[in-house]
C-alpha positions in Angstrom: -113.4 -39.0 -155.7 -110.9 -40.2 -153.3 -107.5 -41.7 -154.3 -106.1 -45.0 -153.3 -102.6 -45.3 -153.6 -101.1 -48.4 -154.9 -96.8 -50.0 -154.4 -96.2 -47.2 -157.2 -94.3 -44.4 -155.8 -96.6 -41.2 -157.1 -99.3 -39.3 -155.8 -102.6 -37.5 -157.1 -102.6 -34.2 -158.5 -102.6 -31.8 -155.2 -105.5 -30.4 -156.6 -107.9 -33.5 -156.9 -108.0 -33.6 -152.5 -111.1 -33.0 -151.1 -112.9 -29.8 -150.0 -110.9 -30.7 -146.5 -107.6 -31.5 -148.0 -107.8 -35.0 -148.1 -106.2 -35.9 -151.2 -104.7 -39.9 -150.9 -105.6 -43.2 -148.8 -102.7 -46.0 -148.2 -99.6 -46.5 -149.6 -96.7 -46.6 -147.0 -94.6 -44.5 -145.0 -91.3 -45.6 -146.8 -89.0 -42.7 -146.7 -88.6 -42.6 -150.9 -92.5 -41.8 -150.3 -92.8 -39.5 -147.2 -90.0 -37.0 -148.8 -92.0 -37.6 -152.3 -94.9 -36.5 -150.7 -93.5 -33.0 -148.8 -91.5 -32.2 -152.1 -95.0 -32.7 -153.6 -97.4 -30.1 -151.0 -98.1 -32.9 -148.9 -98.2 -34.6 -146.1 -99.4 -37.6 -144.0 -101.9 -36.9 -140.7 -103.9 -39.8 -139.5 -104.6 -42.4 -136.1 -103.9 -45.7 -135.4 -107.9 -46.4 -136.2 -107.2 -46.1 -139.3 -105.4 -46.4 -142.6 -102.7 -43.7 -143.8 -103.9 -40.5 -145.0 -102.5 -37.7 -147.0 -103.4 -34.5 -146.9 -103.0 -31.2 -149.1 -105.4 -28.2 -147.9 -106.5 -25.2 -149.6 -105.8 -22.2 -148.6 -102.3 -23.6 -146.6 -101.2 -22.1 -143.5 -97.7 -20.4 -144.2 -94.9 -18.2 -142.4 -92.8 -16.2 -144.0 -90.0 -15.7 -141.7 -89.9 -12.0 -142.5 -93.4 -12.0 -141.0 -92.4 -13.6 -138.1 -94.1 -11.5 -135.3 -92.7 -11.5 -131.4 -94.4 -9.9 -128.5 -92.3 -7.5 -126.6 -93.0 -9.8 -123.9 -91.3 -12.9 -125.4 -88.6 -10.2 -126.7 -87.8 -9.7 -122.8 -88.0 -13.7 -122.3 -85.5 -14.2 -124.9 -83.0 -11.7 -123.4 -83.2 -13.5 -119.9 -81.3 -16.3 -121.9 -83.5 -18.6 -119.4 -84.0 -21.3 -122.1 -81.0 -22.7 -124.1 -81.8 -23.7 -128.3 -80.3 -26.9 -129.3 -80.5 -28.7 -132.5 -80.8 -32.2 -133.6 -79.8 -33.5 -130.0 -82.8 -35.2 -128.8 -85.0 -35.9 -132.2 -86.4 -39.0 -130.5 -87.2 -37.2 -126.9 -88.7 -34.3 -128.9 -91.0 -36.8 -131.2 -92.3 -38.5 -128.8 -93.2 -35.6 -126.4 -94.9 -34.4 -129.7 -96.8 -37.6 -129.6 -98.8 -36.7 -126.4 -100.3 -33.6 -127.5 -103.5 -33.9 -129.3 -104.5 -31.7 -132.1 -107.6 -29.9 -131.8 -110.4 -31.4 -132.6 -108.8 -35.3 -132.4 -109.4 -37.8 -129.7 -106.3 -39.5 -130.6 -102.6 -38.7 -131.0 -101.6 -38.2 -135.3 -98.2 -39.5 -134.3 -98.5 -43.3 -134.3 -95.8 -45.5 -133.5 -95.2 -45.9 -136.9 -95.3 -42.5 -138.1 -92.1 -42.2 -135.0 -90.2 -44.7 -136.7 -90.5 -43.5 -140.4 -89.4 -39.8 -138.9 -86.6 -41.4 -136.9 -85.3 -42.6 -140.4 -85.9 -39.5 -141.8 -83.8 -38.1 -139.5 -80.9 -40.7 -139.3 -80.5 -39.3 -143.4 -80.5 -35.3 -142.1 -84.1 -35.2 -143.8 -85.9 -34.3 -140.4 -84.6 -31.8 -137.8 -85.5 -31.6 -134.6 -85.1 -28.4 -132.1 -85.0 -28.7 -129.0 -85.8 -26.0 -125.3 -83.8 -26.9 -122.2 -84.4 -24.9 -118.9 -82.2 -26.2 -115.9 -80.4 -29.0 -118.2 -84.2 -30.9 -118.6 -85.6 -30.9 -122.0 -88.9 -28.5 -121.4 -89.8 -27.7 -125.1 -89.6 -28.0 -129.1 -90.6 -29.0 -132.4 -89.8 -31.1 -135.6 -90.5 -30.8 -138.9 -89.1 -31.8 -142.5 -86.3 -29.6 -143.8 -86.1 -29.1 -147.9 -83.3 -26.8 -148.0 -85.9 -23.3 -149.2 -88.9 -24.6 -147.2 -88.8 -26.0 -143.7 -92.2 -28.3 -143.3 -93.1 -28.0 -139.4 -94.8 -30.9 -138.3 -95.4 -30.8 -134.6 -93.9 -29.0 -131.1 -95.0 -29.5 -127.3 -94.2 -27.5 -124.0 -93.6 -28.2 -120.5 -93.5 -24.9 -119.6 -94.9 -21.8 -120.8 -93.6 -20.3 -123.6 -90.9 -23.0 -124.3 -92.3 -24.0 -127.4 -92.3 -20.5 -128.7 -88.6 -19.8 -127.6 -87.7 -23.2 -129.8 -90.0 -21.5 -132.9 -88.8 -18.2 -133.3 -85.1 -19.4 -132.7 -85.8 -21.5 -135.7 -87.5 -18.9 -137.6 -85.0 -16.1 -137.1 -82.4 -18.5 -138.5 -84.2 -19.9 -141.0 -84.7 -16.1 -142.4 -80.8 -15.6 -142.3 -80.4 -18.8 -144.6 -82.6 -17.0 -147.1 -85.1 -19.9 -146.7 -88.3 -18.8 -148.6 -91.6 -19.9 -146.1 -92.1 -22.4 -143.1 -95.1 -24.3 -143.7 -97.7 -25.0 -141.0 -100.1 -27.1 -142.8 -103.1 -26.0 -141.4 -104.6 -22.9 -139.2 -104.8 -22.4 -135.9 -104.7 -19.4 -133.6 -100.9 -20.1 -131.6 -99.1 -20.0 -135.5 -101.5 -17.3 -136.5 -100.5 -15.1 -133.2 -96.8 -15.4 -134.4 -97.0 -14.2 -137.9 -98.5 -17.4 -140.0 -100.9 -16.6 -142.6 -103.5 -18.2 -144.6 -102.4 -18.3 -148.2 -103.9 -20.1 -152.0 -102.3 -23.6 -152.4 -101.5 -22.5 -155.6 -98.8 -20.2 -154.5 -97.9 -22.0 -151.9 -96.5 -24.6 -154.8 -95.3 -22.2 -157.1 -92.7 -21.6 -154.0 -92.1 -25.4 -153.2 -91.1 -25.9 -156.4 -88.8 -22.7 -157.3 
Protein backbone atom coordinates (compact mmCIF):
# COMPACT_ATOMS: atom_id res chain seq x y z
CA UNK A 1 0.00 0.00 0.00
CA UNK A 2 1.50 3.30 -0.80
CA UNK A 3 2.12 5.98 1.79
CA UNK A 4 0.95 9.54 1.70
CA UNK A 5 2.76 11.71 3.84
CA UNK A 6 1.03 14.36 5.77
CA UNK A 7 2.66 18.23 7.53
CA UNK A 8 4.05 15.57 10.22
CA UNK A 9 7.65 15.30 10.01
CA UNK A 10 8.07 11.19 9.91
CA UNK A 11 8.28 8.66 7.35
CA UNK A 12 7.05 4.95 6.72
CA UNK A 13 8.94 2.11 7.95
CA UNK A 14 11.85 1.66 5.02
CA UNK A 15 10.48 -1.61 4.72
CA UNK A 16 6.81 -0.98 3.78
CA UNK A 17 8.23 0.69 -0.08
CA UNK A 18 7.29 -1.08 -2.87
CA UNK A 19 8.84 -4.01 -4.78
CA UNK A 20 10.67 -0.90 -6.72
CA UNK A 21 11.52 1.06 -3.70
CA UNK A 22 8.92 3.39 -3.75
CA UNK A 23 8.11 3.90 -0.21
CA UNK A 24 6.33 7.67 0.34
CA UNK A 25 4.17 10.28 -1.82
CA UNK A 26 4.15 14.27 -0.86
CA UNK A 27 5.19 15.89 1.92
CA UNK A 28 7.76 18.71 1.17
CA UNK A 29 11.28 19.23 0.53
CA UNK A 30 11.87 21.35 3.85
CA UNK A 31 15.35 20.72 4.95
CA UNK A 32 14.13 19.34 8.68
CA UNK A 33 12.57 16.69 6.16
CA UNK A 34 15.17 15.98 3.39
CA UNK A 35 18.03 15.34 6.17
CA UNK A 36 15.10 13.22 8.06
CA UNK A 37 14.71 11.26 5.21
CA UNK A 38 18.74 10.32 4.27
CA UNK A 39 19.34 9.77 8.11
CA UNK A 40 16.35 7.43 7.61
CA UNK A 41 17.68 5.13 4.16
CA UNK A 42 16.00 7.51 1.96
CA UNK A 43 15.73 9.70 -0.40
CA UNK A 44 13.67 11.84 -2.86
CA UNK A 45 13.76 11.08 -6.96
CA UNK A 46 10.93 12.37 -9.01
CA UNK A 47 9.92 15.05 -12.24
CA UNK A 48 8.25 18.05 -12.41
CA UNK A 49 4.99 15.86 -13.77
CA UNK A 50 4.55 14.88 -10.82
CA UNK A 51 4.18 14.93 -7.01
CA UNK A 52 7.35 14.25 -4.59
CA UNK A 53 8.45 10.76 -4.27
CA UNK A 54 10.57 8.95 -1.86
CA UNK A 55 12.32 6.14 -2.43
CA UNK A 56 14.17 3.33 -0.40
CA UNK A 57 15.22 0.18 -2.70
CA UNK A 58 16.06 -3.29 -1.83
CA UNK A 59 19.04 -4.56 -2.34
CA UNK A 60 20.86 -0.74 -2.26
CA UNK A 61 23.69 0.00 -4.33
CA UNK A 62 26.79 0.73 -1.93
CA UNK A 63 30.69 1.49 -2.11
CA UNK A 64 32.86 0.76 0.39
CA UNK A 65 35.67 2.93 -0.15
CA UNK A 66 38.08 0.08 0.51
CA UNK A 67 36.56 -1.44 -2.54
CA UNK A 68 37.01 1.42 -4.55
CA UNK A 69 38.44 -0.05 -7.81
CA UNK A 70 40.72 2.22 -10.38
CA UNK A 71 41.90 1.14 -13.77
CA UNK A 72 45.55 1.44 -14.42
CA UNK A 73 44.45 3.65 -16.96
CA UNK A 74 42.77 6.29 -14.76
CA UNK A 75 45.83 5.53 -12.29
CA UNK A 76 48.04 7.12 -15.30
CA UNK A 77 45.26 10.03 -15.71
CA UNK A 78 45.51 10.89 -12.24
CA UNK A 79 49.33 11.23 -12.25
CA UNK A 80 49.20 13.69 -15.30
CA UNK A 81 47.61 16.10 -12.65
CA UNK A 82 45.57 17.27 -15.90
CA UNK A 83 42.37 17.87 -13.84
CA UNK A 84 42.44 19.92 -10.49
CA UNK A 85 39.80 18.54 -7.31
CA UNK A 86 38.03 21.36 -5.69
CA UNK A 87 35.51 21.32 -3.02
CA UNK A 88 32.48 23.18 -2.16
CA UNK A 89 33.43 26.01 -4.76
CA UNK A 90 30.81 25.88 -7.30
CA UNK A 91 27.74 23.77 -5.50
CA UNK A 92 25.39 25.74 -7.65
CA UNK A 93 27.44 25.33 -11.11
CA UNK A 94 27.88 21.61 -10.25
CA UNK A 95 23.86 21.12 -9.51
CA UNK A 96 22.71 22.47 -12.18
CA UNK A 97 25.05 20.77 -14.67
CA UNK A 98 23.75 17.69 -12.79
CA UNK A 99 20.29 18.82 -13.78
CA UNK A 100 20.90 18.15 -17.56
CA UNK A 101 21.81 14.65 -17.48
CA UNK A 102 19.01 12.25 -17.62
CA UNK A 103 18.95 9.11 -15.71
CA UNK A 104 18.49 6.05 -17.61
CA UNK A 105 15.41 5.05 -18.34
CA UNK A 106 13.72 8.94 -17.64
CA UNK A 107 12.47 11.30 -20.26
CA UNK A 108 12.84 14.02 -17.87
CA UNK A 109 15.61 15.56 -15.59
CA UNK A 110 14.95 14.23 -11.37
CA UNK A 111 16.47 17.52 -10.51
CA UNK A 112 13.61 20.07 -10.64
CA UNK A 113 13.97 23.49 -9.82
CA UNK A 114 12.84 22.93 -6.65
CA UNK A 115 14.71 19.97 -5.73
CA UNK A 116 18.02 22.84 -6.73
CA UNK A 117 16.73 25.10 -4.26
CA UNK A 118 16.12 22.67 -1.25
CA UNK A 119 19.94 21.38 -1.98
CA UNK A 120 21.18 24.92 -2.23
CA UNK A 121 19.86 25.25 1.46
CA UNK A 122 21.23 22.17 2.34
CA UNK A 123 24.35 23.25 1.37
CA UNK A 124 24.34 26.93 2.77
CA UNK A 125 24.15 24.69 6.43
CA UNK A 126 27.42 22.36 5.32
CA UNK A 127 24.66 19.44 4.86
CA UNK A 128 25.47 19.06 1.05
CA UNK A 129 28.91 19.01 -0.51
CA UNK A 130 29.65 19.58 -3.76
CA UNK A 131 33.08 18.49 -5.76
CA UNK A 132 34.05 19.83 -8.29
CA UNK A 133 36.83 18.87 -11.92
CA UNK A 134 38.47 21.86 -13.52
CA UNK A 135 40.76 21.33 -16.65
CA UNK A 136 42.24 24.74 -18.12
CA UNK A 137 40.45 26.91 -15.17
CA UNK A 138 36.73 25.79 -16.75
CA UNK A 139 34.60 23.65 -14.60
CA UNK A 140 34.53 20.21 -16.84
CA UNK A 141 33.22 17.75 -14.14
CA UNK A 142 31.67 16.60 -10.64
CA UNK A 143 29.26 15.42 -8.27
CA UNK A 144 27.02 16.21 -5.12
CA UNK A 145 25.68 14.34 -2.64
CA UNK A 146 24.56 14.54 1.16
CA UNK A 147 27.29 14.21 3.66
CA UNK A 148 26.32 12.42 7.33
CA UNK A 149 29.67 12.49 8.81
CA UNK A 150 30.06 7.98 8.47
CA UNK A 151 28.06 7.89 5.18
CA UNK A 152 28.43 10.21 2.23
CA UNK A 153 24.90 9.91 0.22
CA UNK A 154 25.97 10.62 -3.61
CA UNK A 155 23.17 12.05 -5.44
CA UNK A 156 24.22 12.96 -8.90
CA UNK A 157 27.62 13.90 -11.11
CA UNK A 158 28.01 15.06 -14.99
CA UNK A 159 31.11 15.30 -17.38
CA UNK A 160 32.20 17.56 -20.07
CA UNK A 161 34.97 15.62 -20.80
CA UNK A 162 35.85 12.14 -20.55
CA UNK A 163 36.66 10.78 -17.46
CA UNK A 164 36.15 14.02 -15.43
CA UNK A 165 33.50 12.79 -13.46
CA UNK A 166 35.55 9.87 -12.47
CA UNK A 167 38.62 11.97 -11.45
CA UNK A 168 36.01 14.13 -9.04
CA UNK A 169 34.75 10.33 -7.60
CA UNK A 170 37.67 8.62 -6.71
CA UNK A 171 39.27 11.87 -5.25
CA UNK A 172 36.25 11.82 -3.05
CA UNK A 173 36.36 8.28 -2.35
CA UNK A 174 40.11 8.00 -1.46
CA UNK A 175 39.49 10.75 1.06
CA UNK A 176 36.44 9.65 2.30
CA UNK A 177 38.39 6.22 3.18
CA UNK A 178 41.07 8.23 5.10
CA UNK A 179 38.28 9.83 7.30
CA UNK A 180 37.35 6.34 8.26
CA UNK A 181 33.92 6.97 6.66
CA UNK A 182 32.00 3.58 6.66
CA UNK A 183 30.17 3.36 2.84
CA UNK A 184 29.11 5.89 0.01
CA UNK A 185 25.78 5.22 -1.03
CA UNK A 186 24.63 5.14 -4.69
CA UNK A 187 21.01 4.48 -4.31
CA UNK A 188 20.55 2.38 -7.09
CA UNK A 189 22.64 0.14 -9.77
CA UNK A 190 24.05 0.93 -12.69
CA UNK A 191 27.06 -0.22 -14.67
CA UNK A 192 29.55 3.22 -14.40
CA UNK A 193 29.31 2.83 -10.10
CA UNK A 194 29.44 -0.87 -10.50
CA UNK A 195 32.81 -0.63 -12.88
CA UNK A 196 34.41 1.40 -9.92
CA UNK A 197 33.88 -0.95 -7.05
CA UNK A 198 29.93 -0.27 -5.99
CA UNK A 199 28.15 -3.35 -5.01
CA UNK A 200 24.71 -4.53 -4.70
CA UNK A 201 23.95 -5.13 -1.00
CA UNK A 202 20.50 -6.15 1.51
CA UNK A 203 18.80 -2.82 2.70
CA UNK A 204 18.89 -4.37 5.82
CA UNK A 205 22.53 -3.98 6.28
CA UNK A 206 22.76 -1.20 4.52
CA UNK A 207 20.72 0.42 7.75
CA UNK A 208 22.36 -1.42 10.37
CA UNK A 209 25.46 0.89 9.02
CA UNK A 210 23.45 4.22 8.70
CA UNK A 211 22.47 3.99 11.94
CA UNK A 212 25.91 2.78 13.84
Amino acid sequence: MLNFLTSKLEFPPVETASKEGLLAVGGDLSVARILLAYKSGIFPWYNEESMILWWSPDPRMVLFPHKLHVSKSMQQLLKKDEFTVTYNKAFKEVILNCAKIKREGQEDTWITNEMVQAYLKLHELKYATSVEVWQGGKLVGGLYGIDLGHVFCGESMFAKVSNASKIGFITLVNDLKEKNYKLIDCQVYTQHLSSLGAEEIPRSEFMKILKR
